[in-house]
N, C-alpha and C positions, 0 to 999 in steps of 0.2 A: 496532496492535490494542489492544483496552482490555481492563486486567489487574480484574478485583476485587480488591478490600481487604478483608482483616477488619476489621470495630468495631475500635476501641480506644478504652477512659478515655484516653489522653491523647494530642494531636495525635503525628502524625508527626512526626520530629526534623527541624525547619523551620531550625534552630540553626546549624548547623556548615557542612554540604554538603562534608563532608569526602571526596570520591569521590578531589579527585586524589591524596591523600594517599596513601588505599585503593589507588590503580592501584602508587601506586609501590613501595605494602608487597606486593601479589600480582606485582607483578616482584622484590623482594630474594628471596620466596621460590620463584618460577618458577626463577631462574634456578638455586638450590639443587636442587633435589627435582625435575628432570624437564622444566626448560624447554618448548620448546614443544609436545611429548606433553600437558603436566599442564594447559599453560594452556588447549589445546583442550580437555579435559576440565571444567575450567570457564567457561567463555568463554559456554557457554548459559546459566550460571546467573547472569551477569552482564553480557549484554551485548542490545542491541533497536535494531530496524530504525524509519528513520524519527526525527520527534523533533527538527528542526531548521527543517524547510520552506524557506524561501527566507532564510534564514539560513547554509544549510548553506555549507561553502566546497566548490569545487570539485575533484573527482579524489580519489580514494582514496589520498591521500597525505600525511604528517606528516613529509617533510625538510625545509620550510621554516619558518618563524615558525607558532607552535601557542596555537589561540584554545581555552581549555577553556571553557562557560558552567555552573555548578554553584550546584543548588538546592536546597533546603530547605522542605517544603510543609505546610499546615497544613490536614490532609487529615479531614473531618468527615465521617464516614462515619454516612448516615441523615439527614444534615441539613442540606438541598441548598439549604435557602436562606440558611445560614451559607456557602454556599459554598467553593472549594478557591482558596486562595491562595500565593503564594509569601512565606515568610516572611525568606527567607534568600536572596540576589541575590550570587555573586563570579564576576568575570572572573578566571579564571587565562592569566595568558601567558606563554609561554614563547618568547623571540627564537629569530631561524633559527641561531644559533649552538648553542642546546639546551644552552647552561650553566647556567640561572638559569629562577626562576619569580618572575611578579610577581601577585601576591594583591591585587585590588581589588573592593571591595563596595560594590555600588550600593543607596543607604538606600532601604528598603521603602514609604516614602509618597511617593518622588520624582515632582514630576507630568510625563508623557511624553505622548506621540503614540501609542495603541495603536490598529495595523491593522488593518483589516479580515478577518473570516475568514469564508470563505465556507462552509468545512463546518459550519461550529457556528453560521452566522446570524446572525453579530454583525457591524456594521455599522464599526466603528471608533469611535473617542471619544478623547477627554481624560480620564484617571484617574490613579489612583494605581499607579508600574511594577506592585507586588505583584497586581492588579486581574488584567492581564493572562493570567495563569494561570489563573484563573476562568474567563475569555469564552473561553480555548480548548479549556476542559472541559467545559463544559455540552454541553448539547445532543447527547450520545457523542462529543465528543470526547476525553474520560478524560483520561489522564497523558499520552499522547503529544501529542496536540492542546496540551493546558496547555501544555506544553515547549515547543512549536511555536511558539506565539506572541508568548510571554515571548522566544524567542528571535530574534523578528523583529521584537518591540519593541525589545530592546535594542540591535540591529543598527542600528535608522533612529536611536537615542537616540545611537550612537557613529560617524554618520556612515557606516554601510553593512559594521560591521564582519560578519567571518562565521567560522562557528566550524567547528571540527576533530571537537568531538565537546560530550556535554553530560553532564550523570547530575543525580539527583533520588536526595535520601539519605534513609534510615527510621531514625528515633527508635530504636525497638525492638531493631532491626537490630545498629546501631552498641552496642547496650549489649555484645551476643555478640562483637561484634568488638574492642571496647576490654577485656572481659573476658580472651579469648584472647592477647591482647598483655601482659597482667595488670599493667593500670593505667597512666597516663604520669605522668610528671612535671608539675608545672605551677606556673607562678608566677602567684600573684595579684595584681595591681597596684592596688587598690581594692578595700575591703572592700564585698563583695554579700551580701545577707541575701535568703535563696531564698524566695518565694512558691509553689513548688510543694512544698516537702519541710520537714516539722516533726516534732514528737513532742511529744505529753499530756504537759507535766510531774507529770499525779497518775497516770497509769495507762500511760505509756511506749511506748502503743500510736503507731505513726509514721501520721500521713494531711498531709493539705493545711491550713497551717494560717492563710491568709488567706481571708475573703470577697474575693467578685469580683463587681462590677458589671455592666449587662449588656455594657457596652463592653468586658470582660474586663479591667478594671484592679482591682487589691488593695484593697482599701476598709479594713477595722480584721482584727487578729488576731482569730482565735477563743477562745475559753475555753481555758484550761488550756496553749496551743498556744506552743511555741518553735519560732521556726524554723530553718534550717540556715544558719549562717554564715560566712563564707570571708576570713580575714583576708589582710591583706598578707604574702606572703612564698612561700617555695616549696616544695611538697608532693609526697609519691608520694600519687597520687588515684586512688580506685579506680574502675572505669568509671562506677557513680552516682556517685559526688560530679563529676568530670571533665566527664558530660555535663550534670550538673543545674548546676555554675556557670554553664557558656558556654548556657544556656536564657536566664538571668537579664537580664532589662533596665528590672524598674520601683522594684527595690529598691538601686543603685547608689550607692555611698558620694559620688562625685562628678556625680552627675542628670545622666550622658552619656547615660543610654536604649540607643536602636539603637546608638550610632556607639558607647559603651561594649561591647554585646554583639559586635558585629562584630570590632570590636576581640580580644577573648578567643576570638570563633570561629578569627582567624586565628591564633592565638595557640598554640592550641589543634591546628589543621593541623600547625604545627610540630613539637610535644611529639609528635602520632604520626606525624608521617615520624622522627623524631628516635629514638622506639621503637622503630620499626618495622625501622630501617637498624642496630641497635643488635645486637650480637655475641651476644647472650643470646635473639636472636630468631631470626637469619637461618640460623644455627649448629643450630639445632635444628628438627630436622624433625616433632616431635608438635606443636610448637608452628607451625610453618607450614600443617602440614595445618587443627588447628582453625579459624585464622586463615581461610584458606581459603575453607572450609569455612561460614565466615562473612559474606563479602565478598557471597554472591550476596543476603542477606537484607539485606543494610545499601544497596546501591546497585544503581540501574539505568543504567546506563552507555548510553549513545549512541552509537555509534562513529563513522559517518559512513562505513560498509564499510570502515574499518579492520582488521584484526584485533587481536585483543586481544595477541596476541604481539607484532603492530608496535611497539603501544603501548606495552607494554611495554619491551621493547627499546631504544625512544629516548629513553625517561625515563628508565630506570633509572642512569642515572649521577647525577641531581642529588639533592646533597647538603643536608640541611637551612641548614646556610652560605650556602646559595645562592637561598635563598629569601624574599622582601623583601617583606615584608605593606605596601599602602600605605590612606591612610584619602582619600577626598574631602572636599572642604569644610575638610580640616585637622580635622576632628572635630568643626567645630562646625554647631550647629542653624543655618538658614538657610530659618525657616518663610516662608511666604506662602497669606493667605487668599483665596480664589479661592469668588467665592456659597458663602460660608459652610462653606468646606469647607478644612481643613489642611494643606498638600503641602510636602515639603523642595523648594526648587530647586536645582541643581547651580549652584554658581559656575563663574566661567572658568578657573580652574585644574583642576575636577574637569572641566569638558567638554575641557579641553586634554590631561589624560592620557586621557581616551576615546580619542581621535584620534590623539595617540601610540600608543595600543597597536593601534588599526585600520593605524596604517601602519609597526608594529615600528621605534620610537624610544623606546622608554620609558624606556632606563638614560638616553637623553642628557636626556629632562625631568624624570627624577627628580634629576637632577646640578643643573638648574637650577632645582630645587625638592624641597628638600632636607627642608623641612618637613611636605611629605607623608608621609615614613618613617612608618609605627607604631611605637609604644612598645612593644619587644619583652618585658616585664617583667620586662627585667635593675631596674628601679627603678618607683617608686610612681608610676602615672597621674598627670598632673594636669587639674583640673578643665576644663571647655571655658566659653567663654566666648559667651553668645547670641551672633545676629546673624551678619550676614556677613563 
């Protein structure tokens, strides 16, 4: 069914896709304050039918190896021929053991095979993955269509994998819900100077302090305009500063771009499962209710006829320790021009952990490729190097 959106000045939080984090913070505190009485009480406010298509896996059930698909949309409300894209693309997997989570994000210009969809009258093509989202929205297919087909793109891109469930995160959302957690922690591993957040040094007043192109890239400061800057090291961040880093990807100290930002997204998932599980949270019930309370405006969860108490229930043991952010490509750019047009390609290492995680092997390739790991920012990024 297709939901309206209000307007908003600034995209939906396309950034993070931080949902599985979210599932696993409204289990620290289901299982506190009323287990599965409370979570049925929220379950409507954060959960929708549909949303997968022939992606979905099969049977209503989450005891085996667990595909999450979680997005991030750059949702233009009024201006349908900027279209709704996906800005934000990670596979979460979780092996049938349900010890461990593996965090992989697939870069936003990568060129795929996108399928055919017959309710929205798109034909299929060759684009860019983020594209995909768009061709399943138009035409009323809204956000669940979007989802739908993103998630049957990325299914034929990983070799037929199929997911457990999906969610699509709000910018806005996420500010109320990083608020209520009040603030994470966060280590900055490269200094980012934000293109969205400044402040007048003659009159103090804060707005946006770069022009933007019409391709949406930063062009010169404005008059009088500083903007917000994030040094090396590690901070208590209060929900704007937290989500206006992990936005950032054109002003990066090291010109990582996307595989920079993704980088800090997952980065970023950690600090609040790491919050979220944190004794100052889970211990206090005004603080779980807001939380809450907040989860249905930040994510729309997928389930796959799960219930949300399942869901609950079989995550709720893993621990932030347990969860292994990995990068493709090794974080480097890997462009290719195709009639005049830009696309990252996947190397063989990034299609070989697709495959892995489609056939639940991922600890034994990430053993054999070790340089996949992320840079968790216990220390200072280093720069990536072109090419393949």
């Amino acid at each position: 069914m297709t939901r309206k959106r209000r307007a908003q000045k600034d995209p939906l939080w396309a950034r993070l896709a931080l949902v599985f984090g979210a599932v696993l913070l409204v289990g620290s505190g289901g299982a506190l304050v009323g287990g599965k009485v409370l979570l049925d009480h929220y379950s409507n406010q954060i959960t929708h039918e549909g949303g997968l298509g022939g992606a979905a896996a099969e049977g209503a059930t989450i005891d085996g190896p667990i595909n999450l698909l979680l997005v991030g949309v750059d949702e233009r409300t009024g201006n349908e021929e900027m279209g709704v894209r996906a800005d934000s693309i990670i596979i979460a997997h979780v092996p049938a053991s349900h010890d461990a989570v593996y965090l992989t994000s697939i870069p936003r210009d990568t060129r795929v095979q996108i399928p055919a969809h017959k309710s929205t009258k798109y034909d299929g093509g060759t684009d860019k993955i983020n594209a995909a989202f768009w061709f399943g929205y138009q035409n009323g297919g809204g956000r669940d269509g979007g989802l739908e087909l993103l998630a049957e793109t990325v299914s034929k891109l990983a070799g037929g994998l199929k997911f457990n469930g999906g969610a699509i995160v709000n910018f806005d959302g996420f500010k109320g819900l990083v608020t209520a957690l009040g603030g994470v922690h966060m280590c900055v591993d490269e200094k980012v100077t934000s293109v969205h957040t400044g402040w007048n040094s003659k009159t103090g007043a804060e707005g946006v302090p770069y022009y933007f192109n019409a391709d949406g890239l930063p062009t010169g400061l404005k008059p009088n305009m500083q903007p917000k800057t994030y040094d090396v090291g590690c901070y208590d961040m209060a929900a704007w500063e937290a989500l206006d880093y992990v936005r950032q990807r054109d002003k990066l100290a090291n010109n990582d771009g996307d595989y920079g930002r993704q980088r800090h997204q997952q980065q970023f998932i950690k600090a609040m499962l790491s919050k979220a599980t944190s004794a100052g949270v889970i211990t206090n019930p005004i603080k779980v209710n807001a939380i809450l309370n907040s989860v249905g405006k930040a994510v729309s969860f997928y389930n796959n006829d799960v219930s949300l108490a399942d869901w609950i229930f079989t995550l709720k043991g893993i621990k932030p320790d347990q969860m292994l952010t990995l990068k493709v490509n090794n974080g480097r750019f890997n462009p290719q021009t195709v009639n005049g047009q830009s696309f990252e390609i996947l190397d063989e290492t990034a299609e070989g952990l697709l495959t892995a995680i489609a056939q639940d092997q991922v600890a034994a390739y990430v053993a054999g490729h070790p340089e996949m790991i992320n840079n968790d920012a216990a220390q200072p990024a280093a720069s990536p190097t072109k090419g393949g």
